[in-house]
NUZAVO-966177 format. One record per residue (C-alpha): residue in three letters; x, y, z. Coordinates in steps of 0.5 Angstrom, whole numbers, plus 2048, in hexadecimal, padded with zeros to 3 digits. Each point is the difference from the previous one (the first is absolute). Layout:
% residues N
alaXYZ ...
***
This chain:
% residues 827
unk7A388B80B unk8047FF7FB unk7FE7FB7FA unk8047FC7FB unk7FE7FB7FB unk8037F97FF unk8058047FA unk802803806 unk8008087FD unk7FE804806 unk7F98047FF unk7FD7FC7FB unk7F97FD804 unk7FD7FA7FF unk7F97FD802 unk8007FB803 unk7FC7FB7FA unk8068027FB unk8057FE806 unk7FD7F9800 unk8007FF7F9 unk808802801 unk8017FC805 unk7FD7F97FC unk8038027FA unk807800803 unk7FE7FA803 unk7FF7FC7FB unk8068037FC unk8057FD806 unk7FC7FA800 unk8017FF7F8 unk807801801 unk8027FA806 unk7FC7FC7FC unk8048027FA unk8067FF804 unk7FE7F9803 unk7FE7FD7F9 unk8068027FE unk8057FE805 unk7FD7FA800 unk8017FF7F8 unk807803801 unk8027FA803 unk8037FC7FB unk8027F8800 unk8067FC7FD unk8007F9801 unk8047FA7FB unk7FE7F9805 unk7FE7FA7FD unk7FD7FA804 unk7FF804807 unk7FC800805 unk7FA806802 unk804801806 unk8068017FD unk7FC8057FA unk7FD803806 unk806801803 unk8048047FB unk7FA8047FF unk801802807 unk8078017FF unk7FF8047FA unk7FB805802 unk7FF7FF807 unk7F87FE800 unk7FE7FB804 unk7FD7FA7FD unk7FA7FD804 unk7FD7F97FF unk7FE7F9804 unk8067FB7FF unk7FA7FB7FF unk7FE8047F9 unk8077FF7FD unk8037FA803 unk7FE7FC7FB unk8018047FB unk8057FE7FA unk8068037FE unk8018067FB unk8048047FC unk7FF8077FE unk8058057FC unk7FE8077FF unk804807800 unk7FD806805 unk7FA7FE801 unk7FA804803 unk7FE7FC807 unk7F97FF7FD unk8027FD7F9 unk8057FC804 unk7FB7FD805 unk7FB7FF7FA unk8077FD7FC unk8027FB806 unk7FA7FE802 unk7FD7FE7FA unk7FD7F87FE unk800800808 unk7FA800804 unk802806804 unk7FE8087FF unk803806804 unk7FE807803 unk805806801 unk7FE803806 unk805806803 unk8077FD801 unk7FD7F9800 unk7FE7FA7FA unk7FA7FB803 unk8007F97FB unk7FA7FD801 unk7FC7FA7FC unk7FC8027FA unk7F87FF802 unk7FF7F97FE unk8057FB802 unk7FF7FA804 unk802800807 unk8037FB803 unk7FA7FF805 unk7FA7FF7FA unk7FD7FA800 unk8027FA7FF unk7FD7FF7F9 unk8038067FE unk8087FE803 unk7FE7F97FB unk7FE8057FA unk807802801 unk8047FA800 unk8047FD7FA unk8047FC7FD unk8068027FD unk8067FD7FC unk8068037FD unk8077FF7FC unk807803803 unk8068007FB unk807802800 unk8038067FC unk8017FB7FB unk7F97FD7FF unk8017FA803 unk7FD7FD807 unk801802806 unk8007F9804 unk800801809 unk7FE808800 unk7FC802805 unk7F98037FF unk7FC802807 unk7FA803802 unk802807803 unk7FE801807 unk7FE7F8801 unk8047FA800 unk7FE7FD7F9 unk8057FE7FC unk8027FB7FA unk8057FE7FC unk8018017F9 unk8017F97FD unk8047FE7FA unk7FC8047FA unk801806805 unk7F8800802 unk7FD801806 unk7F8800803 unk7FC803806 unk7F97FE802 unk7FA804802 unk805806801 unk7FD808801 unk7FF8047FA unk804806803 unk8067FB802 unk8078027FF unk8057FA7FD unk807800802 unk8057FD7FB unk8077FF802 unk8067FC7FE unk808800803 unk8038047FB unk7FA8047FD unk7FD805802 unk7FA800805 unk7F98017FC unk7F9803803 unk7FB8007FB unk7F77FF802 unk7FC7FA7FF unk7FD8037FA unk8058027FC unk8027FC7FA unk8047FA803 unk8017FB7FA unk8078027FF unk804803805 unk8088027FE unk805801806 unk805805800 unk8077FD803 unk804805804 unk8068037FE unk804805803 unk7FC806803 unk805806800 unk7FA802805 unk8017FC805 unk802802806 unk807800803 unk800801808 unk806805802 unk802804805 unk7FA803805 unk7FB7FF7FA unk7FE7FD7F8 unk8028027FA unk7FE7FD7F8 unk8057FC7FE unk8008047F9 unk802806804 unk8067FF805 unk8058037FE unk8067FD805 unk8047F9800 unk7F97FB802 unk7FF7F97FF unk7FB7FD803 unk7FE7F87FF unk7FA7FD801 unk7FE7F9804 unk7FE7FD7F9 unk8088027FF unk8037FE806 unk8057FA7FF unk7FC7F9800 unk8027FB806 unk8017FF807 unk803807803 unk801801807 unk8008077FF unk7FE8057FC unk8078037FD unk8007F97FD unk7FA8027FC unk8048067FC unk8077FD801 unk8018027F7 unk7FA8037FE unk802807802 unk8078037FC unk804804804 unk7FE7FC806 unk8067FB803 unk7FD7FA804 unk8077FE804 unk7FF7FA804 unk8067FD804 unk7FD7FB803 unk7FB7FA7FE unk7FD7FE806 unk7F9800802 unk7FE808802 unk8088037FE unk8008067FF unk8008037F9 unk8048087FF unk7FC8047FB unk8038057FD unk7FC8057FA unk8058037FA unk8067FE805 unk803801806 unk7FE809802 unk803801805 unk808801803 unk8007FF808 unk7F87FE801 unk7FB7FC7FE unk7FF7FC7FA unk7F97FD801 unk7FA8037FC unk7FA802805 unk7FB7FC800 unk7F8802801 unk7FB7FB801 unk7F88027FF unk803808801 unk8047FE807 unk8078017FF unk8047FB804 unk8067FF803 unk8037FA7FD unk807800805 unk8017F8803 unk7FD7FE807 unk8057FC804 unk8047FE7FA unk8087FF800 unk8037FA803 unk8017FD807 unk8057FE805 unk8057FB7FC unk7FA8017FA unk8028057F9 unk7FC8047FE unk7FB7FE7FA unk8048047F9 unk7F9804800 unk7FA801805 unk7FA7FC800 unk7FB8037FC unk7FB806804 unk7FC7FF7FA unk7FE7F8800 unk7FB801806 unk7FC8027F8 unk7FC7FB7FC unk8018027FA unk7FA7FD7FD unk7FD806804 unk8028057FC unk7FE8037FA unk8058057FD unk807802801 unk8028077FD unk806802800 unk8048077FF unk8058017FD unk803807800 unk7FF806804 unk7FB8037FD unk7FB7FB802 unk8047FE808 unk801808801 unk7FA800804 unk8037FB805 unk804805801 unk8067FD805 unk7FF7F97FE unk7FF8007F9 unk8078017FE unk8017F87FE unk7F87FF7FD unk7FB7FF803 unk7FC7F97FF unk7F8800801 unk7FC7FA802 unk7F8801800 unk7FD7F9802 unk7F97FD7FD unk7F9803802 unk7FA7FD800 unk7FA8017F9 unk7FA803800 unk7FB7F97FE unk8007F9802 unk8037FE807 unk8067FC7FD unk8057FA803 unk8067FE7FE unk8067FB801 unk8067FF7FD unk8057FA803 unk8067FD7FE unk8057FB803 unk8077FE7FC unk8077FD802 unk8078037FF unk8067FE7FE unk8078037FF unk8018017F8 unk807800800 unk8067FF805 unk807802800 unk8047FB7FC unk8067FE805 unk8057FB800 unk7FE7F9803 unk8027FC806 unk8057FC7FA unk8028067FD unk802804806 unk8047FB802 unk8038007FA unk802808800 unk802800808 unk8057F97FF unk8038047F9 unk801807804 unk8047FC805 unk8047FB7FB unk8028087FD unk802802806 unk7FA804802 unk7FF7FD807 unk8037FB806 unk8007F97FE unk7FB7FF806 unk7FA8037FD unk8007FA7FA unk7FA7FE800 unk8017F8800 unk7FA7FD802 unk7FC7FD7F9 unk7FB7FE803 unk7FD808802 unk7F88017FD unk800807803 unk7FA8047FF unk7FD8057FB unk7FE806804 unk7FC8047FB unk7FC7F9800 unk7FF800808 unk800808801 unk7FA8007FA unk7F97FD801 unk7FC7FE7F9 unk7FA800803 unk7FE806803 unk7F98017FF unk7FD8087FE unk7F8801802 unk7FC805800 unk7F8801801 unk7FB8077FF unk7F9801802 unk7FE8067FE unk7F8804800 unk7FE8067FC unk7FA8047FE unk7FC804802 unk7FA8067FE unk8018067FD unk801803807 unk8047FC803 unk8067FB7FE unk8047FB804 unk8067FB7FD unk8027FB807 unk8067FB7FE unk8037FA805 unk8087FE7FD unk8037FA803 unk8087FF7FC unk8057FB802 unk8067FF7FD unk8067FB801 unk8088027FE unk8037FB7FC unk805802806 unk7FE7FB804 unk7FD803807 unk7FE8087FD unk7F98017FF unk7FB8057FF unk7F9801802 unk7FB805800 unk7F9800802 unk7FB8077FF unk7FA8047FF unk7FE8067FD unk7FB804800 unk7FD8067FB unk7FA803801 unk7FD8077FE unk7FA803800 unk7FC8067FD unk7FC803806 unk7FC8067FC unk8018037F9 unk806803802 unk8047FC806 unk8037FA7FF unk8047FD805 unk8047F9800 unk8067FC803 unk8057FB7FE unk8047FB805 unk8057FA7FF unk8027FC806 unk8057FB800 unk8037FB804 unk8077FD7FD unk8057FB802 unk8067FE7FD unk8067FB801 unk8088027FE unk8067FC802 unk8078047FE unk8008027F9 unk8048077FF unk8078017FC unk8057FF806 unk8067FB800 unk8037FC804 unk7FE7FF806 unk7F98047FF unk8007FD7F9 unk7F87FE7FF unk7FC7F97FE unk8018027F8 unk808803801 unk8027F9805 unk7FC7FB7FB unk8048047FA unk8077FF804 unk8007FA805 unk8047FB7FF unk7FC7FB7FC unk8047F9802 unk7FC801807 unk7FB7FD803 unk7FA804803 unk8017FD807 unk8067FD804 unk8017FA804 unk7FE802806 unk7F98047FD unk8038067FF unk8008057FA unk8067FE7FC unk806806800 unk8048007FC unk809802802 unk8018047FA unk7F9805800 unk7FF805805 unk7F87FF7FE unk7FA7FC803 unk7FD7F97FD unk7FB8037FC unk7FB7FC803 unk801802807 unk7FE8087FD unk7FA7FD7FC unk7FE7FC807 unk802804806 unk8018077FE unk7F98037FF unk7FC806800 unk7F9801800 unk7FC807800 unk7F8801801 unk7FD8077FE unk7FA803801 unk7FE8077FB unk7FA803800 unk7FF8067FB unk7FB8047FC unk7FC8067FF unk7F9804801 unk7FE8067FC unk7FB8037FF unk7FE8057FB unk7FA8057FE unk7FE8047FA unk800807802 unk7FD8037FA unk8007FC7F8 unk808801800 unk802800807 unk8027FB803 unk8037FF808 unk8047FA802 unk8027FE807 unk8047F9800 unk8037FD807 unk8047FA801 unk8057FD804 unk8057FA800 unk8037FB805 unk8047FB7FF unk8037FB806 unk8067FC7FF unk8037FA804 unk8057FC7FE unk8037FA803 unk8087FE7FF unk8037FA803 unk8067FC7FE unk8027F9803 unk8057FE803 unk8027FB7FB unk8028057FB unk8078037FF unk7FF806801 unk7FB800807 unk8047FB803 unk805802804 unk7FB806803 unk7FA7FB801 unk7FB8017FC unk7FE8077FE unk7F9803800 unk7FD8067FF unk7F8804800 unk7FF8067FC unk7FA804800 unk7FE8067FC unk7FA8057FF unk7FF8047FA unk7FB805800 unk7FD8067FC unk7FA804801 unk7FE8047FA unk7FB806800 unk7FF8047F9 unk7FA8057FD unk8008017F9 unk7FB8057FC unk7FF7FF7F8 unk7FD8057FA unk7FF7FC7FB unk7FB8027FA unk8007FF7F8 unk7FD8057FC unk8008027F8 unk8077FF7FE unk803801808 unk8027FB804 unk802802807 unk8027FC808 unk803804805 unk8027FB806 unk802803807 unk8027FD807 unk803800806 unk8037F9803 unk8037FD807 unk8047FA801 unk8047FD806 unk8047FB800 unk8027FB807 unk8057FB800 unk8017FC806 unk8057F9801 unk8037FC805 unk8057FA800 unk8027FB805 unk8067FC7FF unk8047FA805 unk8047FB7FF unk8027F9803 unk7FA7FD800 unk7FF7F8804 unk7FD7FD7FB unk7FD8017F8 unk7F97FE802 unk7FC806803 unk8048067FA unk7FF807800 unk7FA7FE804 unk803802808 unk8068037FF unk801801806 unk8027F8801 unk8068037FD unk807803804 unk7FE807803 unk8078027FE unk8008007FA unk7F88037FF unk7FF8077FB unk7FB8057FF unk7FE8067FD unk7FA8047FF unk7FE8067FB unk7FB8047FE unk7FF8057FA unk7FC8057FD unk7FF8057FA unk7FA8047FE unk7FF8047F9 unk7FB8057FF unk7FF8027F9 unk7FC8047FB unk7FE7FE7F9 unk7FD8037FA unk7FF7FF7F9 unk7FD8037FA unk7FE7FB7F9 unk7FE8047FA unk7FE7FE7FA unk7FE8037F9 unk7FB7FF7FA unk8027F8802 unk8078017FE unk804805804 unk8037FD807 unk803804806 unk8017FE807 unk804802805 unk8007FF808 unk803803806 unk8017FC807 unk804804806 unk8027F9804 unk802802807 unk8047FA805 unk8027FF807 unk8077FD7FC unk8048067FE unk803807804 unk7FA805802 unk8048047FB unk7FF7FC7FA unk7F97FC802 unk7FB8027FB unk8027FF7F9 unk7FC8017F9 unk7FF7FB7FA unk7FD8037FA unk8007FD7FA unk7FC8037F8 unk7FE7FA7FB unk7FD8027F8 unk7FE7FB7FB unk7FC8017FA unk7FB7FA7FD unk8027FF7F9 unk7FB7FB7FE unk7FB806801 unk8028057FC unk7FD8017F8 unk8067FF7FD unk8007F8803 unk7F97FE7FE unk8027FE7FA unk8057FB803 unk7FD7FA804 unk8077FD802 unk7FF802807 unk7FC800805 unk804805804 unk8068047FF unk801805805 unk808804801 unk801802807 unk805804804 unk800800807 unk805804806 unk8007FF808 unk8047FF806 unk7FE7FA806 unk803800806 unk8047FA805 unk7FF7FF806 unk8027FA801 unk806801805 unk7FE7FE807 unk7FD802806 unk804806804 unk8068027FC unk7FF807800 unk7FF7FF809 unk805800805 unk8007F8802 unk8037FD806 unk8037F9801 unk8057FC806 unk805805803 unk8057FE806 unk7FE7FE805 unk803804807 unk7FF7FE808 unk7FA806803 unk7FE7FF807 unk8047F9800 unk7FC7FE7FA unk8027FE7FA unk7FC8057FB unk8007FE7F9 unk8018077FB unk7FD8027FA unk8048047FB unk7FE8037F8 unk7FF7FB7FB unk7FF8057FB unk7FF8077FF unk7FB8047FE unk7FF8027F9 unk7FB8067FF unk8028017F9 unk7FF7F87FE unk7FB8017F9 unk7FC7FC7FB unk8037FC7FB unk7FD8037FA unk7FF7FC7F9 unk7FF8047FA unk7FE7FD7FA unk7FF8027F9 unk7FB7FB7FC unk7FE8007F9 unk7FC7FB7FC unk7FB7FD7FB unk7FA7FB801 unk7FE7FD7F9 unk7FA7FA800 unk7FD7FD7FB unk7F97FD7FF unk8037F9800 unk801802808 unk8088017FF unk802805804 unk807802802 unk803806803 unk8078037FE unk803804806 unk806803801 unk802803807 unk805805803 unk801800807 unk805803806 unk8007FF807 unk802807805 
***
């Protein structure tokens, strides 16, 4: 048998006591190496952390991120420990832990992968003795001042994790009685910033720090958030605490001109009217002009339900608002984007901006209740300046005494008192009010914000109105470390009332155009009762639209999300959002018999009924991760939505009486009777992707793919792709710039991209078929159908291209301003 020694050299014997020798030597050189390893695995680990004011969970949070090391501890052993700032450069695991948790109560051990914190031997527990919990109370008193050394007179100083709170008075002092040793105290005030400092800290003088504009805020924007300092696309975003003041039926009157480049063009006044948005103009030539409008991340469908007129009944001159079922005291930012580097990502939609709303989640800390109400009158502000009873007199009997007209229309009564129409028409009392009860709070784990909204608005035209009556409901929900789930939902129910009011003449002119032009020398009612006609005016009596011409609408929309999101590693994160919206429409349109325009058919009565609805089902995964002088987020994605129209209409004539409306048309004469139905749909399938790259805090770069499919163009052209690229550069951080303290930001940027409109209708690229001749089969008569359009494979995207640059300067006195300049071309 052959030997060989651990040196592996063949015939070299070795005794068995000189084998074990070797074998224990070697042991012990490996065992030396992997803890030589481990140790300096573990010191390898370098922290970088720059907060002020935080929470240990958050600490612990960013340590994780940054090293992937687990920080173990109970949540009874910090939560009630105060906030702190820590600022330090790669530091080694150790010393940081020493750093963080220096002052406090708390000790850490490394082991493996993980960091135990646990109390340092000594501390009182909650469960000692009633004599040590009364060592341990006290009263403390303090001082807050302002930036400028003054008093803070109303600050609110509360014990964290209890429901103790005061007020600050007039010299700004406040005092707590038989308080424990280890309390944390909160101080805050609307304008500052929020403070957490311990009960045993130097409380004597306090100084607040006012809030000004934070260029880290966070910006929502397409399928994620970025800093607001590192945007590189056409953004604006407007808080609540910006939005306009008053009493606002809908959320477009929020930001009606606190975002340049945004028109707001309302064509009618009436309560819940529709409002025509359009961002930097009008983008397309042949589609839609409207921006998308994404609610808490559900893009909807804002086309009107059951709109238009009715038998004998104009049209509205814009479609009743889709958005007016939203409280906009529910909201709490509105982002909107401008160019096509920030809506490329919408792809097929974002060819007109896009506007982002997020609605208002509950806080950590107290159980809140709030309400806000408010009542108040409406009254015309000015009226058309017309000619009087007297004076139009005056103007016929002169037309005529020239030649103008036949001697038998000289007006020759003097005894006429005529009617002002503005004055009928109008009503100077309309009430407006409105109601919000909303409850928010919540714990670190779970947050919950639920409001109730009742608006009722009057028209100064007299029989128009709006009211609206809503819930909403945001609660989210971090079920582990790593997966947080959450919904949101809106349920609305909306009733509002219309006489006509469009830009039609003559005999289809409206309430306003017949008060305008009616024959002032007129009275409202003839003699026998009746709505005065006037000979000369092919019009109605302007009283008989106000009081016999009516519409009324009812609407109930359900819409909202739910999410869920896990934490695969520190820097990866999943998401899957579904949601859904559905908005059912009756509108009911019933013109008398006593005015002009329905008289001769009997009355006119009409029922619309619409639904909307649309089903979204989205999957989105992000990297995200800070290091040195890197900053890098890659988001990617693949999302579905479809779309469903449904409507149908009933309309009949020569009605035996007013009384019952639209109620039973079925009273009405079966000749004259008309229906119709319809029903459409679309779907879209899309994948998205982003890439934000940040450099040494100074050099920006985004760019973003979306390939968008839809059932609405030719199977040759059904895809379509929208890429867009976008740099910037922050000035303000650069050498040169530390020495010049005008600016609080300076950021040139430059951006290219394309965005698509698929705004053309359902089924233009299919075969449809209508009505044909009808023929006699069989001895029956069979009506036909023929083409009514024919198909088009090739039909395609329309694609907007644009070239945007700009610059972004704000100054510490919080002015800030964005110059921009734009090319852009349809194909």
């Amino acid at each position: 048998m052959d030997n060989y020694s651990l040196t592996g050299n063949r015939d070299t014997v070795a005794t068995p006591a000189k084998l074990i020798l070797r074998v224990m030597k070697i042991t012990y050189f490996l065992l030396t190496v992997c803890l030589v390893q481990v140790f300096a695995e573990t010191s390898a680990q370098k922290l970088t952390i720059q907060r002020e004011q935080v929470g240990l969970r958050n600490i612990f949070s960013e340590i994780r991120n940054q090293t992937g090391y687990s920080v173990v501890y109970s949540v009874k052993h910090i939560e009630r420990m105060p906030t702190i700032t820590v600022s330090f450069t790669d530091m080694d695991i150790n010393e940081a832990m020493t750093r963080i948790l220096e002052g406090l109560p708390l000790d850490f051990v490394i082991t493996g992968k993980e960091i135990v914190i646990k109390e340092k031997p000594g501390v009182r527990r909650a469960s000692d003795t009633r004599r040590d919990m009364e060592l341990q109370q006290q009263t403390i008193s303090g001082r807050v001042l302002d930036e400028h050394g003054n008093p803070l007179q109303g600050a609110a100083v509360r014990i964290k994790g209890s429901q103790q709170e005061v007020s600050t008075g007039s010299d700004g002092r406040f005092t707590f009685n038989d308080l424990e040793r280890n309390a944390v105290i909160v101080i805050s005030f609307v304008g500052y910033e929020t403070r957490e400092l311990a009960a045993s800290a130097d409380l004597t003088s306090l100084t607040m720090k006012p809030i000004v504009a934070d260029l880290s805020e966070v910006v929502v924007v397409g399928y994620g958030t970025q800093r607001k300092s590192d945007i590189t696309g056409a953004v604006s975003s407007i808080r609540a605490e910006d939005f306009n003041k008053g009493a606002n039926a809908t959320f477009d009157q929020l930001i009606a001109g606190k975002a340049a480049g945004v028109q707001f063009i309302q064509s009618s006044g009436e309560p819940g009217g529709g409002v025509a948005v359009r961002i930097r103009g009008a983008s397309s030539v042949n589609a839609g002009t409207s921006p998308l409008y994404v609610i808490d991340g559900l893009p909807i469908d804002n086309s009107s339900v059951a709109g238009g007129g009715g038998a004998n009944f104009d049209a509205p001159p814009s479609p009743r608002n889709p958005l007016a079922g939203i409280n906009p005291e529910d909201i709490e930012s509105i982002e909107i984007l401008k160019d096509a580097s920030a809506t490329a990502i919408y792809g097929s939609r974002g060819a007109n901006g896009v506007i982002m709303v997020t609605t208002k989640k509950g806080k950590a800390g107290r159980n809140t209740v709030s309400y806000s109400g408010s009542y108040g009158q409406q009254q015309v502000a000015n009226t058309i300046d017309l000619l009087s009873t007297a004076e139009y007199i005056q103007v016929i009997n002169a037309l005529i005494d020239a030649g103008g007209g036949p001697e038998t229309n000289r007006i020759t009564d003097a005894n006429v008192v005529g009617t002002d129409w503005q004055a009928q028409v109008f009503d100077n009392n309309a009430p407006i009010q409105n109601h919000s009860l909303a409850f928010s709070g919540g714990s670190e784990q779970t947050r919950y914000y639920f409001a109730l909204n009742a608006f009722d608005q009057g028209g100064i035209l007299k029989n128009t109105a709006f009211s609206r009556y809503a819930a909403k409901l945001n609660i989210s929900s971090r079920i582990t470390d790593r997966l947080e789930v959450g919904t949101a939902l809106n349920v609305s129910y909306s009733h509002d009332e219309q006489v006509p009011s469009g830009f039609g003449i003559n005999a289809q002119s409206g309430a306003m155009y017949t008060a305008l032009n009616f024959d002032p020398t007129l009275p409202i009612y003839d003699n026998d009762g009746n709505y005065q006609l006037s000979s000369f005016l092919d019009m109605d009596n302007p009283m008989s639209l106000v009081n016999e011409a009516l519409a009324t609408s009812n609407a109930y929309r359900t819409f909202g999300t739910a999410y869920a999101q896990y934490k695969i590693t520190p820097y990866l994160t999943a998401k899957v959002n579904a949601g859904g919206d559905i908005n059912n429409r009756r509108r009911d349109v019933y013109v008398g018999q006593k005015t002009r325009r329905a008289m001769a058919a009997g009355g006119s009565g009409s029922v619309l009924n619409g639904m909307l609805g649309n089903y979204l089902l989205e999957g989105t995964i992000t990297y995200d991760r800070r290091w040195e002088h890197h900053y890098l987020n890659v988001m990617g994605g693949a999302t579905t939505q479809r779309f469903v129209y449904t409507s149908s209409s009933q309309n009949a004539d020569g009605f035996p009486s007013d009384v019952t409306g639209s109620d039973n048309l079925g009273l009405g004469d079966q000749e004259t009777f008309r229906m119709g139905t319809n029903r459409a749909a679309n779907r879209l399938l899309s994948y998205l992707g982003r890439v934000n790259y940040e450099l040494n805090n100074k050099y920006l770069f985004t760019a973003s793919l979306r390939a968008d499919g839809s059932s609405r163009f030719g199977i040759n052209n059904r895809f379509g792709f929208f890429p867009s690229f976008a740099l910037g550069w922050k000035l303000t951080e650069e050498d040169f710039m530390q020495d010049v303290s005008v600016f609080s930001e300076l950021k040139p940027r430059l951006s290219w991209g394309q965005t698509g409109n698929q705004e053309i209708g359902n089924y233009s690229a299919l075969t449809t078929f209508g009505g044909g001749p009808s023929a006699i089969l069989d001895d029956r008569l069979s009506v036909g159908t023929q083409p009514a359009r024919y198909p088009n494979p090739d039909l395609k995207w329309e694609t907007t291209e644009q070239l945007n640059a700009g610059i972004d300067f704000g100054q510490y006195s919080q002015v800030q301003l964005c110059i921009p300049f734009q090319i852009a071309c349809q194909v």
